[in-house]
N, C-alpha and C positions, 0 to 999 in steps of 0.2 A: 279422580273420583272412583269408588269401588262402582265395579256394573252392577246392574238394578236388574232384573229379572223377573216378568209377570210368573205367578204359583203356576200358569199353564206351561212354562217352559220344562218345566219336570218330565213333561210327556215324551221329552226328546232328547235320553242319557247321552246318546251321540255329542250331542252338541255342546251339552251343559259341560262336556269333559274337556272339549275344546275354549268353551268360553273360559273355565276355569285357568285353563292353562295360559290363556291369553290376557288373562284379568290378574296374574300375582297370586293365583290359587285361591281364590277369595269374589262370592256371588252372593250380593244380598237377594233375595227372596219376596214379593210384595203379593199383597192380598187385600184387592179392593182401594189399591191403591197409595198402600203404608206396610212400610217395613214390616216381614211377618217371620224370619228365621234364617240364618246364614251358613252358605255352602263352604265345607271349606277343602281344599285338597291337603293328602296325607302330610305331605311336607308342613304345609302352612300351618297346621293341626300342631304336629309335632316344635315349631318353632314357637309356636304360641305356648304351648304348655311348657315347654323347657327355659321360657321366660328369656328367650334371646330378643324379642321383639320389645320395643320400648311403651309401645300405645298399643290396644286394639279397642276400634268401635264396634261394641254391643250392639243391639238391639232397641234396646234398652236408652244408651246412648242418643240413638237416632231420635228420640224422639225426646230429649232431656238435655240439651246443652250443660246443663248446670255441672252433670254427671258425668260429664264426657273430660278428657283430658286434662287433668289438673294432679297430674302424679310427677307432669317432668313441666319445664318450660325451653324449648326449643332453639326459636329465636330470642335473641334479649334486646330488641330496637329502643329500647328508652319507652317506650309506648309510641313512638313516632313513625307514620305509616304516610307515604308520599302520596297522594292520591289529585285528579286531574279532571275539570269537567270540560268537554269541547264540544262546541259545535264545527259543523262540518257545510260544507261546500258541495253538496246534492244536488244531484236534478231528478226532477221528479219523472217517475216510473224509471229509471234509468239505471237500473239495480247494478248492471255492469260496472258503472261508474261507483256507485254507491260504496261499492264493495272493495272499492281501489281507494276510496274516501278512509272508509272503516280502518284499512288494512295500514294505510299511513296512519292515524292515528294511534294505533296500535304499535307500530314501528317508533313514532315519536317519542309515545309511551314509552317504551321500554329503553331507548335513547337514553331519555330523562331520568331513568332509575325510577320513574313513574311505578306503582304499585298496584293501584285501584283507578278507572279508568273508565266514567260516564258521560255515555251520546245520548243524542238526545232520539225524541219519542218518532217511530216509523221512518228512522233515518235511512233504513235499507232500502225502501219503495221510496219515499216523503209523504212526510203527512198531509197532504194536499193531495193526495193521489185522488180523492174522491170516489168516485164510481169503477174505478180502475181497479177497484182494490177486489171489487167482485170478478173479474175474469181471470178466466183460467189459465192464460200466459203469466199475465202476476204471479198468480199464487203456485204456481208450479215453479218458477223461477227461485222464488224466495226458501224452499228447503233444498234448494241443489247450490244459494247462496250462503246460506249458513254453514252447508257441509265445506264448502270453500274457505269460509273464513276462518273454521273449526282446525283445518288441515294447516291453515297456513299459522297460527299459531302454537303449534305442536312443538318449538323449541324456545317458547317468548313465556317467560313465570306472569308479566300483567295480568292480573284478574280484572276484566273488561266486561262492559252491559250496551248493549244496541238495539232498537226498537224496531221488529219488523210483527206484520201485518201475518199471523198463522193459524190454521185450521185445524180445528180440535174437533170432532165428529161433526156435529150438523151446523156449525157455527164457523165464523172468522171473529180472532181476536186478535184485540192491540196489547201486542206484547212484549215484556222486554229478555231478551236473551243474554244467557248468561255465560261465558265462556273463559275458560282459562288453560295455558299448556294441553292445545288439544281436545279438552274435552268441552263437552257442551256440560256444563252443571245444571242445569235448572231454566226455566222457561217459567217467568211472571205476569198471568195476563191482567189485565186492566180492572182495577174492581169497578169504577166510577166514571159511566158516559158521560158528557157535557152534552146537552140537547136544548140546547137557549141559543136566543139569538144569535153569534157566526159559527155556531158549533153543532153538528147535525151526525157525532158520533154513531148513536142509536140507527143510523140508517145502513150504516155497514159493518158494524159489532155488535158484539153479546158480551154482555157484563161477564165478570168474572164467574166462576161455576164456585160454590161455598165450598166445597170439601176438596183436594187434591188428588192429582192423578198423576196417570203415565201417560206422555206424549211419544210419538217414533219419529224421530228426524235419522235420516237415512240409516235406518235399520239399528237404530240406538233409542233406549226405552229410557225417557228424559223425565225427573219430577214435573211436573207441570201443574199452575197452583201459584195463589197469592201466599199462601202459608208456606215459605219455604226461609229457612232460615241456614247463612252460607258460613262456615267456621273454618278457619285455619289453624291445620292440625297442630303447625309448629308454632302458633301464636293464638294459643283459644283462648284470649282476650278478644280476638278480632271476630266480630261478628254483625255479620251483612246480611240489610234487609234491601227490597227494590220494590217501590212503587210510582204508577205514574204519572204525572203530569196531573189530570184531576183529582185526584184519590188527594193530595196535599190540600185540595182546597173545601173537603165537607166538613165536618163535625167529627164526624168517628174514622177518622183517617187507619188505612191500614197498617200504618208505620208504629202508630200510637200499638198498635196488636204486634208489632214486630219486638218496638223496644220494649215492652214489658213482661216477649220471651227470650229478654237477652240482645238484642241488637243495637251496636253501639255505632254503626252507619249504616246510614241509610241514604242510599241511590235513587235522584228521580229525572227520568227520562223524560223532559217536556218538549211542546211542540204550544207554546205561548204566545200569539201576535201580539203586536205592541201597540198600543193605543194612550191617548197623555194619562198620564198620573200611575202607571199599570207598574213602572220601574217601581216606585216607592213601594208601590201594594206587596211586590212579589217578593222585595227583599227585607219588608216588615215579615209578612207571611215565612219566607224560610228562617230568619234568624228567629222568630217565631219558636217556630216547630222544634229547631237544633235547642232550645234555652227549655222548651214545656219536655220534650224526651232526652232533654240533657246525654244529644247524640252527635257526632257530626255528620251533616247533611252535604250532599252533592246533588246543585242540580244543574242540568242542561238542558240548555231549550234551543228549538232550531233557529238557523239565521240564511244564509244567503243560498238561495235555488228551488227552496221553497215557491210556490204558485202563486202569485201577485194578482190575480183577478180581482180578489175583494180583501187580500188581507198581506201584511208588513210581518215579517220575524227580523226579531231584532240583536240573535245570538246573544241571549244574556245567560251569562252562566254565572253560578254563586258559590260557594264552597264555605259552611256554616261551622261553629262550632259551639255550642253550647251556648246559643245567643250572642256571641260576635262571628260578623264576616268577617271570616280570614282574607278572603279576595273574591274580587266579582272582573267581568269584562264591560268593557263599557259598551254601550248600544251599538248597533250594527258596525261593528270594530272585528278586532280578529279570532275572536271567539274561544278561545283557550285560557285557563286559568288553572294553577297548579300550585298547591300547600301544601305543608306537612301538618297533618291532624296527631292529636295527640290524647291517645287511645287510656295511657293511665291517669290523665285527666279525667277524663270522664267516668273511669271507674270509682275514681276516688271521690269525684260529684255524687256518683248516685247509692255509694252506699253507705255516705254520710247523711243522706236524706233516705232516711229510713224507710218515708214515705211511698220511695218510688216504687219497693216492691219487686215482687213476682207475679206472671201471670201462670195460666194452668196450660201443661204442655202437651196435652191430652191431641190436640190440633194441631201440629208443627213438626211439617218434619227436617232436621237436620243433613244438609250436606260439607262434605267434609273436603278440604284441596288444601294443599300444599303448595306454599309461599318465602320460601324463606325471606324475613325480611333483617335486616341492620339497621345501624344507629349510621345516618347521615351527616358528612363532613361538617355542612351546612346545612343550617336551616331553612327550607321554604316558609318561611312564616316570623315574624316579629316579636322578640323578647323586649319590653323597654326594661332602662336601666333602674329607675326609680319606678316600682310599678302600685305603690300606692299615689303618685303624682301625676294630673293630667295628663298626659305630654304636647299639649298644644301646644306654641308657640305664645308666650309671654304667658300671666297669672290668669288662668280661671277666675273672677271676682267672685262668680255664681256660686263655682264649687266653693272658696274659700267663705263667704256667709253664710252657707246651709251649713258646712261642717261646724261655724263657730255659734250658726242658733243650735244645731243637736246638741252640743257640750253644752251652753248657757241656759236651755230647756232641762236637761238633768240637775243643774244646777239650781234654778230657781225651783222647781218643784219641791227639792231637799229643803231649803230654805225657808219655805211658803207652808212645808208639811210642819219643821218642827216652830216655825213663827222665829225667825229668827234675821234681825238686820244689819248681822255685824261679819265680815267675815275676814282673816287674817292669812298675805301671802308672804311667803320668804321670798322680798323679791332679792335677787340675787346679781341683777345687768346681766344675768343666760336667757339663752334660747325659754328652755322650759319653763324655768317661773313666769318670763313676760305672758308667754301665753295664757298659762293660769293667770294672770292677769286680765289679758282681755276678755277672755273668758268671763271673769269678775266681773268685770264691765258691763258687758253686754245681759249680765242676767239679771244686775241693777238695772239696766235701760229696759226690761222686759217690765220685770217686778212696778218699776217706779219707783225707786229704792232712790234714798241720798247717798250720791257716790263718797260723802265723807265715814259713810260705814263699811266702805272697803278700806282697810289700814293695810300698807306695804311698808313691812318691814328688813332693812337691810342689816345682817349682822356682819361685817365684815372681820375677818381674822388674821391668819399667820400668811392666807395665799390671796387674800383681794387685792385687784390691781385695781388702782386708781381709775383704767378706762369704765371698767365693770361698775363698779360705786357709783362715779359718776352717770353713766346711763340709766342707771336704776331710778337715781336722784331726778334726775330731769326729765324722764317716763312719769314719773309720779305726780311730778308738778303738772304736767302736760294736761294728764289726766283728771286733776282737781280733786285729788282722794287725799286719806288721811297717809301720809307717811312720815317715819319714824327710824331712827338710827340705834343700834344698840348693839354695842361693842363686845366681843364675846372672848378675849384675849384674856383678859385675866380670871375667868372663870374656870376656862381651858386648863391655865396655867396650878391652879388651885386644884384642878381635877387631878390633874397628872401628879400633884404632888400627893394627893389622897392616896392612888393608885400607885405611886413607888415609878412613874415613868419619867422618862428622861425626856428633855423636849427634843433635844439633839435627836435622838432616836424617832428618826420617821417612817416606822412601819405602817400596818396598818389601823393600829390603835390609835396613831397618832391623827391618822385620816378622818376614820371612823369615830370617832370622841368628836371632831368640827359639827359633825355632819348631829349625833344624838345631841348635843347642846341645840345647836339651832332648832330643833324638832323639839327639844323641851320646851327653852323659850315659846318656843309659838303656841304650842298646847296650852302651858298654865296664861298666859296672858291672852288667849283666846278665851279662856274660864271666865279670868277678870272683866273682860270687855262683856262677856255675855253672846260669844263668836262660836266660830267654828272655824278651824285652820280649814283651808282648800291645799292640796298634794299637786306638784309639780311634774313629778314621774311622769315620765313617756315611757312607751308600749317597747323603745328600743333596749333604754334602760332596763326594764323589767325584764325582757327576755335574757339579756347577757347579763344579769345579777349585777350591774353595773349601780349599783346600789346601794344603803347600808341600812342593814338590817332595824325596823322599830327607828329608825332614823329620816331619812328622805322616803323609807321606803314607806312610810306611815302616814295618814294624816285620819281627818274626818269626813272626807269627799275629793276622790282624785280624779280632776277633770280631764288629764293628759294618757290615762292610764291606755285609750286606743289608740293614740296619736302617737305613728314613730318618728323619729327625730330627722326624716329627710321632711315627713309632713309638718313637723313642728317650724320647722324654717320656712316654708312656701306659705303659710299661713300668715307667721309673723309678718312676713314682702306681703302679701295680698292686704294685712290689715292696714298695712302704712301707704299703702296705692289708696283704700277705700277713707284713713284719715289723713291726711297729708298735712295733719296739725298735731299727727305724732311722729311724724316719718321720720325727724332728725334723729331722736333717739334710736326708735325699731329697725333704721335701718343700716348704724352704728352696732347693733346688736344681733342682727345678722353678720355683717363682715366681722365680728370677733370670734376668734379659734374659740370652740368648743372644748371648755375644759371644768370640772370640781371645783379648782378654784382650792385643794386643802394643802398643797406644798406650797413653799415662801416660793414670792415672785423673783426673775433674775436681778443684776446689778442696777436694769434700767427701769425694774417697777412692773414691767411686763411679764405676763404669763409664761411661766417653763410649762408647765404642766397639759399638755393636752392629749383629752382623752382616745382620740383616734390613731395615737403613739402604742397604746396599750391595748385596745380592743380590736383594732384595724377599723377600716373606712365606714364608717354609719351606710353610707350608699350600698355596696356589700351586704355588711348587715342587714338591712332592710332588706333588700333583695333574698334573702334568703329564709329571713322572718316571714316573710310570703308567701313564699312557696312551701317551705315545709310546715306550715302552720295549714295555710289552706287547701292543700292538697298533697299533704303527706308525704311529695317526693323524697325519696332516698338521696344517700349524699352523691351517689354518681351521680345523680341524676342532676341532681342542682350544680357539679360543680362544672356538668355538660352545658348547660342552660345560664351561668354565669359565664363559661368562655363564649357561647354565642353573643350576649347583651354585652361582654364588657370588650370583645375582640379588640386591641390597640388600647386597651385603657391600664389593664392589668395582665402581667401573665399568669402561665400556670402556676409555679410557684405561691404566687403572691394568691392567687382565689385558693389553693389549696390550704394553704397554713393560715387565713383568714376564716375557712369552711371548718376545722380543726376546732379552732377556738371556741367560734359558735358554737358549734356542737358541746362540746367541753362543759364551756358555760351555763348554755340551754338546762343541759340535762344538772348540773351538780347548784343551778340555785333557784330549782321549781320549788321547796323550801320557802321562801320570800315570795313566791308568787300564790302559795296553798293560804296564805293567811292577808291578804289585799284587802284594802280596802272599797266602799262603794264608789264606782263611777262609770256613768254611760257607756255602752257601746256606740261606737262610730263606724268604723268600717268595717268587713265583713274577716278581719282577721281581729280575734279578742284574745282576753288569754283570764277572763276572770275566771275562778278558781267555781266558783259558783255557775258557770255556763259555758262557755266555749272551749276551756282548758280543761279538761278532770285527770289531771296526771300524779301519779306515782312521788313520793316527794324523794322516794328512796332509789328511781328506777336509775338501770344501768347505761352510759353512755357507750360499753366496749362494742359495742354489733357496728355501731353507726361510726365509730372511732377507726374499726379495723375495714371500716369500707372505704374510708378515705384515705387511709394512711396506704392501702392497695392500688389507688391510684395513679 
C-alpha cells in the first residue's frame, strides 16, 4: 500500500524526503481524512511520464474503482481466487496466545496457496473479554499486537482480516483489521451494536463514526472507516469489502453499500453463540446476502476458548457464493473451511442484471495491494458433470413434474388461446419426440382434453430400425391417443427424382429431404385435422445446429426448445418411475443410442448412425452449453472447468476437439436459431431469439477458435 500522509505532514520537509524515499518515491496526501494530492520524488515523476511504469493510481482513482486499473490485466487466474474462513482456538484476554493463534493461521494460509484469509470477530482479545476490554493493559497490548503480526507477515502475499478491540479518539471500537505482506491496509470498525438480550455491545463500543478517517497504529497513519473498499492492483476484478458480525443481520447492511461500489467479496468477522435453529438462520441469512449482492461472502464466527459463563460458539464458518454454499464446518468441529471462489462469475452475474448498477463514489475510499494470484491445479470447489441435472442420488420426481407442468403450462395456454383440440407429434421411438410427447399429455391432463386429440404420427424411412418403430407403436397404445403410420419412402424417392438426386448419394440432401418431408407431412395434415404440430427440438440440438433447417427445425410450438438432451433423458427415467404403466416402452427408449435415424440401418436392422459419433458426447455438450450461455466463460476457461468435472472421464485431447466443434457450430448456425419458433422457457439458460439469445446471425467464430486451438 502507497503511505497516506495527514496535509499536516508538509510541516516537516525533513521527513517527507525520507518517507518518500522509503515509500518507492510515492506519498499520498489526506485532508480531513480522503485523498487530497500526491507527492512524488523526481525519479518516480520522470518514470511515470516516460511511461515505463505500467499503472499508476491517481487521485481520482482512489476514490473511483471503476477508473482505476483496467488498461492491462496482470494476473489471469481464471477468475479463481482461493480464499479460507477459520476460526481459532483463543483464550480470552490472552492476546499472547491469540496472536500465536492469528500467526498459525496465516502460516496455514499461505501453506494452502490460501489467498483471502477471514477470522472471526475480537479474536485477538476474545469476544467475551467483557469489561476487560475497558483496561488499559488490554488496550495497550492490542496496537503492539498488531504491530507483531504486521511484521511477521512481511514476506506471506495472504491478504488476511482479524477482529481486535481499537481506540479511535474518545471511543473503543470493534474492529476488523486488515493486513497483508506487512502492511496494515485498513482498519473497519463496527457499524451495528447488538444491545438485546445476550448481547450488551453498546456497553463497551461506539458504533461506527459515518465518514472515514486516519487511525496511527505504531506510527503508521491507517484508513479507518466502514467505507473502505480493498483492490488488487494485479487483478482489479478483485474487490474487497469487510463487515461485521452484526452489520449482516439489519436491513441496510453495509456490504449491500460496499457491493454497489464495486465489491465482489465480502469478509464477515463474527462472534455468533449457538442456540437450536440459529445454524439454519445463519446459513439462510449468508447465502442470502452472497444471491441479493451477487458477491462471494466469507464468514467466521468464534468457536472454542471463547468464555462459557452464559454462552456456546460453535465455530461455524460459511464460505457463500452467489446464493450457494460452497462449504461451511460443521458445529463445534475444527473450524476451517477453504474454496475457490469464482470472481468472473460474478461479474458476468451482475452486469447481465443490469439492474444491479452503480452506486455514487463520492464516499469510498479505495486501497490498493498487490497479490499476484494464478489459475489452481485443482479446484477447491465442485464442478458437476451434467449441470443442468440434479445430482442427487437416483431421479428428483419433484424436479422432473415441475419441469414437465412448466412445458405442459406453455403448452395449454397456446391451445386454450387459439381454441384448439387437436395437436400432432412426429413420434419418432427418440428421446425428444417422446417427450414432446408427454408433454402432450400432460397439458391434455391439465386442459381436460380427450387424449384421442393428440395424434402420433410415425413416418418411418430409409434409417428406421424396427426397435425405434416399434417403441413409438407401443408408447402410443400405452398412452390411449390417436396414432397413425405413414410411410414416407416413396415420396422421398419421387422427390429425389424431381430434384436430379441419386438415392445412392447420401450427402446431406439426402438427410435433410427425410427430415422437410416429415415436417411437411405434419404441417398440412395438422391443417386437415384442424391441429397444430408440436416441435421436438431440444436446446442441445439447437445450439450445435444439429438440425435441419424449416425441417425438424420448425413447427407451431416447440416444447423442448429449453430442454438439453442430458435433461431430455432424466426426464423421460423420471416420467416412467412416476407411470410405470409406460415404463416398458420409455425405458426401452432411453437405453437406445441417440441417433436421426436418416442413414439406412446395418445388416442386422440396427442403428449405424449415431449422433454422438459426429458432434461428440451430449454430456460435453451440455456442459458447455451452460456455461458459456450463462456466464459467458471464454473457451480457456470452459476447457479448464471441463478437465476439472470431467478428470478420468475424458482427456485433454478429447475436451479440446469436442470445445472446437461447439464452438464451430454455435456460432455458424445462430441462423436456425434467429428465426424459432414459440416455446416456454424452462431453465435459466434459453437461447430464444426473442429473449435470452439476441445474437449476430452473421458473427465471427475466429477470436473463440484461435483461443482454443492456443491451448
Amino acid at each position: 500500500m502507497k503511505k497516506i500522509q495527514p496535509i499536516t505532514a508538509l510541516r516537516d520537509t525533513t521527513k517527507l524526503e525520507s518517507d518518500l524515499s522509503a515509500n518507492g518515491g510515492c506519498l499520498f496526501i489526506t485532508k480531513n481524512g480522503y485523498s487530497d494530492f500526491v507527492i512524488l520524488s523526481p525519479d518516480e515523476y520522470e518514470c511515470l511520464t516516460s511511461d515505463k511504469r505500467l499503472t499508476f493510481v491517481s487521485p481520482e482513482c482512489q476514490k473511483n474503482p471503476l477508473k482505476a486499473h483496467h488498461s492491462a490485466l496482470f494476473s489471469d487466474p481464471l477468475g479463481f481466487v482461493r480464499t479460507r474462513a477459520e476460526s481459532l482456538h483463543i483464550e480470552v484476554c490472552g492476546i499472547s496466545h491469540n496472536i500465536k493463534e492469528i500467526e498459525d493461521a496465516v502460516e496455514r494460509a499461505e501453506k494452502d496457496k490460501v489467498s483471502i484469509l477471514v477470522l472471526p470477530e475480537l479474536c485477538l482479545t476474545g469476544y467475551t473479554a467483557e469489561d476487560m476490554f475497558m483496561t488499559s493493559t488490554l488496550q495497550n497490548k492490542v496496537f503492539g499486537a498488531i504491530k507483531e503480526i504486521t511484521t511477521f507477515s512481511a514476506n506471506r502475499e495472504v491478504f488476511f482480516v482479524f477482529g481486535a478491540p481499537l481506540i479511535y479518539g474518545n471511543a473503543i471500537y470493534n474492529c476488523a483489521v486488515v493486513i497483508q505482506k506487512g502492511k496494515v491496509l485498513g482498519v473497519i470498525p463496527k457499524s451495528h451494536l447488538p444491545n438485546y438480550s445476550e448481547f450488551y455491545e453498546k456497553r463497551h463500543f461506539t458504533e461506527a463514526p459515518k465518514e472515514n478517517g486516519i487511525i496511527d497504529i505504531a506510527g503508521e497513519e491507517i484508513p479507518f472507516g466502514t467505507r473502505l473498499l480493498f483492490v488488487d492492483e494485479n487483478y482489479p476484478d478483485l474487490k474487497i469489502g469487510v463487515e461485521i458480525c452484526e452489520d449482516a443481520w439489519v436491513p441496510d447492511t453495509p456490504s449491500t453499500v460496499a457491493a454497489k461500489n464495486g465489491a465482489d467479496v465480502i469478509l464477515n468477522l463474527s462472534a455468533s453463540n449457538e442456540v437450536v435453529g440459529k445454524k439454519e438462520f445463519r446459513e439462510n441469512l449468508i447465502s442470502s446476502l452472497s444471491a441479493r449482492l451477487c458477491c462471494a461472502y466469507l464468514y467466521a464466527s468464534a468457536g472454542e476458548g471463547e468464555s462459557t459463563t452464559d454462552l456456546v460458539f460453535s465455530a461455524h464458518d460459511i464460505i457463500a457464493e452467489n446464493g450457494k454454499i460452497l462449504g461451511e464446518t460443521r458445529l463445534f468441529g475444527d473450524g476451517i473451511i477453504t474454496a475457490d471462489i469464482d470472481i468472473e462469475k460474478l461479474m458476468a452475474e451482475r452486469r447481465k442484471m443490469t439492474s444491479f448498477g452503480n452506486a455514487e463514489y463520492a464516499t469510498y475510499d479505495v486501497v490498493y495491494f498487490s497479490m499476484p494470484l494464478s489459475k489452481p491445479l485443482v479446484l477447491k470447489r465442485h464442478y458437476p458433470q451434467n449441470p443442468f441435472i440434479p445430482e442427487e442420488a437416483g431421479i428428483n420426481l419433484e424436479r422432473v413434474s415441475l419441469i414437465l407442468s412448466m412445458q405442459a403450462a406453455g403448452l395449454a395456454k397456446r391451445l386454450s388461446a387459439i381454441h384448439c383440440k387437436v395437436v400432432l407429434v412426429g413420434l419418432s421411438g427418440g428421446l425428444d419426440s417422446t417427450l414432446a410427447l408427454l408433454v402432450c399429455y400432460e397439458a391434455y391432463k391439465k386442459l381436460g382434453y380427450d387424449f384421442k386429440g393428440i395424434h402420433a404420427v410415425t413416418m418411418p424411412a430409409f434409417g428406421t430400425s424396427k426397435r425405434t418403430h416399434d417403441n413409438a407403436k407401443d408408447l402410443a397404445k400405452a398412452m390411449g391417443i390417436s396414432f397413425e403410420e405413414i410411410n414416407i419412402k416413396d415420396s422421398l424417392i419421387q422427390h429425389f427424382q424431381d430434384i436430379h438426386h441419386s438415392e445412392k448419394d447420401r450427402n446431406l440432401t439426402y438427410e435433410n429431404a427425410q427430415a422437410r418431408e416429415r415436417t411437411q407431412v405434419l404441417m398440412d395434415y395438422s391443417g386437415d385435422l384442424g391441429g397444430i404440430m408440436v416441435g421436438t427440438g431440444d436446446l442441445s440440438e439447437l445450439c450445435l445446429g444439429w438440425t435441419t433447417f424449416n425441417g425438424d427445425h420448425m413447427s407451431m410450438y416447440g416444447v423442448n426448445a429449453s430442454i438439453p438432451k442430458t435433461l431430455v433423458r432424466y426426464l423421460v427415467s423420471g416420467y416412467a418411475l412416476l407411470h410405470p404403466e409406460f415404463a416398458g416402452p420409455l425405458n426401452d427408449i432411453v437405453a437406445t443410442p441417440i441417433s436421426p435415424e436418416l442413414l439406412p440401418t446395418d445388416e442386422k436392422g440396427e442403428i449405424a448412425q449415431k449422433t454422438e459419433d459426429k458432434i461428440g458426447p451430449y454430456e460435453l455438450n451440455d456442459f458447455f452449453i451452460y456455461h458459456f450461455l450463462r456466464f459467458g466463460y471464454r473457451p480457456v476457461k470452459l476447457f479448464f472447468l471441463a478437465q476439472q468435472a470431467y478428470r478420468g472421464v475424458y482427456d485433454d485431447s478429447t475436451i479440446k476437439k469436442w470445445l472446437r466443434e461447439f464452438l464451430n457450430r454455435f456460432f455458424h448456425n445462430q441462423f436456425k436459431r434467429s428465426c424459432l419458433p414459440d416455446g416456454a422457457k424452462v431453465g435459466t439458460v434459453a437461447i430464444s431469439p426473442r429473449g435470452d439469445l439476441r445474437m449476430p446471425s452473421d458473427a465471427t467464430a475466429a477470436e473463440y477458435l484461435a483461443e482454443v486451438d492456443a491451448l
